[in-house]
C-alpha positions as CSV (number, residue, x, y, z in Angstrom):
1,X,8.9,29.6,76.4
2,X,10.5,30.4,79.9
3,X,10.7,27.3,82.5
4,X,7.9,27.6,85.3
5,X,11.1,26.3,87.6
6,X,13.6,29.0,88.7
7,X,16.1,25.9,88.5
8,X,18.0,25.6,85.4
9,X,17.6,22.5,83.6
10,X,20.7,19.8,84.6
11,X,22.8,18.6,82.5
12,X,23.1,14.7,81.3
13,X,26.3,15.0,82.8
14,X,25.7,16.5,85.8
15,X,22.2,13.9,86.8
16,X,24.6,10.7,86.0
17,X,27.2,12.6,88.4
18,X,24.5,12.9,91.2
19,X,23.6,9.9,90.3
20,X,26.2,7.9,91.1
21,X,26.5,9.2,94.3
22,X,23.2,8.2,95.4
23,X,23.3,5.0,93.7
24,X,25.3,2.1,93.8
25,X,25.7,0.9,90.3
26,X,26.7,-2.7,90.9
27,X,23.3,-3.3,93.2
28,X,21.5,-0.5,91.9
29,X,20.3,0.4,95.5
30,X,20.3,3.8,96.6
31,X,22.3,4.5,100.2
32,X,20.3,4.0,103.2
33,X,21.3,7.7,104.0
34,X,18.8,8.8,100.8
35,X,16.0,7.5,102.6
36,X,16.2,9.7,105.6
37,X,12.8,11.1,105.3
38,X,10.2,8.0,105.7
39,X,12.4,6.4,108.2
40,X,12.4,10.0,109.9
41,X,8.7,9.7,110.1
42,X,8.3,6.3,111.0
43,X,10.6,7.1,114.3
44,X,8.1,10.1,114.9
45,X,4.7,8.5,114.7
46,X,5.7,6.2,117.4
47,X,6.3,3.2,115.2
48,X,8.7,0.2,116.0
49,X,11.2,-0.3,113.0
50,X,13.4,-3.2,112.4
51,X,16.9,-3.3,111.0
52,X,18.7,-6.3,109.3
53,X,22.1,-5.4,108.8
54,X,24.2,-7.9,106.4
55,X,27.7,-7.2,106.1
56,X,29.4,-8.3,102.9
57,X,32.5,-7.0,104.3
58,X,34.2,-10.3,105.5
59,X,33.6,-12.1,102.1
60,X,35.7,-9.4,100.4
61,X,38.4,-12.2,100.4
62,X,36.6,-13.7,97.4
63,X,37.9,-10.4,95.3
64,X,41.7,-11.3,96.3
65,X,40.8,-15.1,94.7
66,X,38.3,-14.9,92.2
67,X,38.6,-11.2,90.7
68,X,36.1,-8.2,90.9
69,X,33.8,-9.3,88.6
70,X,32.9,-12.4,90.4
71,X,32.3,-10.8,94.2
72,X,30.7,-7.8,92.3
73,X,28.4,-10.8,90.6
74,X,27.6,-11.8,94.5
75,X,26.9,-8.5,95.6
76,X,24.2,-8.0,92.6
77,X,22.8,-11.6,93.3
78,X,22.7,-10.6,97.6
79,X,20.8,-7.6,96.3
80,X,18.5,-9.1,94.2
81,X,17.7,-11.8,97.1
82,X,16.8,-9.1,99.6
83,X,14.9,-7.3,97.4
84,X,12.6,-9.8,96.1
85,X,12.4,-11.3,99.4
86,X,11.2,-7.7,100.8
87,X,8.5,-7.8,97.7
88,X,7.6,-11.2,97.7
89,X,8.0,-12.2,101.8
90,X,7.3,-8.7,103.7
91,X,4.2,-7.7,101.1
92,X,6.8,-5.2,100.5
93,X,7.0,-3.4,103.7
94,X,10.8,-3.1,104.0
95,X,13.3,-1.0,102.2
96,X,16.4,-2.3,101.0
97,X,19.3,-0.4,100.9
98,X,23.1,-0.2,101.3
99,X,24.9,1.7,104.0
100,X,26.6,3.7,101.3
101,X,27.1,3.7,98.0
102,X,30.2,2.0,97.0
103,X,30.2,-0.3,100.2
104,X,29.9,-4.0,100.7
105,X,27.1,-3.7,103.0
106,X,23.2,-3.9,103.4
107,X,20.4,-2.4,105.1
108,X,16.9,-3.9,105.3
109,X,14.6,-2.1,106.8
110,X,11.1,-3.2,108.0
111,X,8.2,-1.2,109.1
112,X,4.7,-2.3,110.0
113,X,2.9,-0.1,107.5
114,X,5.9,-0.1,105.0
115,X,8.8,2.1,104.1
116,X,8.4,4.0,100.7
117,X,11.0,6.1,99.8
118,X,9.8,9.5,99.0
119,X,11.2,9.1,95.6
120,X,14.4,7.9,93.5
121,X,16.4,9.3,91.0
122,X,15.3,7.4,88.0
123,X,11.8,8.6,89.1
């Protein structure tokens, strides 16, 4: 039975390969750049928008004395603060990201009507 998309069907290989350059795989947070769209349209309809940007970068130190796994470990634990503070604090009207993918820092942005990302990968 033919496919009703004119796409061909992707690969295992080829999604985990997008994937991991959309998505951090230490945080599991997409880069902030993925979320283009409903922070386009927040700008457009007038909206104010707040940014919170927490750089990680100076802690990187931590890696030279305790090893990867252990400032990987923070980075999953800041991650996992901001996002259930964004759920549980801003009713869930921020969206959390990182400013790339295999960077130390984080993006929080906060909207009045909230920020939903038009979709992820694992969607």
């Amino acid at each position: 039975m033919p496919s009703e998309s004119s796409h061909p069907p992707i690969q295992w290989d080829e999604f985990l390969r997008l994937r991991a350059g959309a998505v951090d795989d230490i945080t599991g947070l997409a880069a902030y750049v993925h979320s283009v769209e409903p922070l386009r349209r927040i700008g457009d309809g007038g909206m104010e928008l707040g940014v919170l940007v927490l750089h990680m970068s100076p802690l990187q130190h931590m890696e030279d004395r305790a090893g990867w796994e252990h400032y990987d470990r923070v980075l999953a634990a800041t991650a996992g603060a901001l996002t259930d503070f964004s759920a549980r604090r801003l009713d869930g009207k921020a969206l959390v990201t990182k400013k790339a993918v295999h960077d130390d820092n984080f993006v929080l942005f906060v909207g009045p009507e909230g920020i939903a990302p038009h979709g992820t990968l694992d969607d």
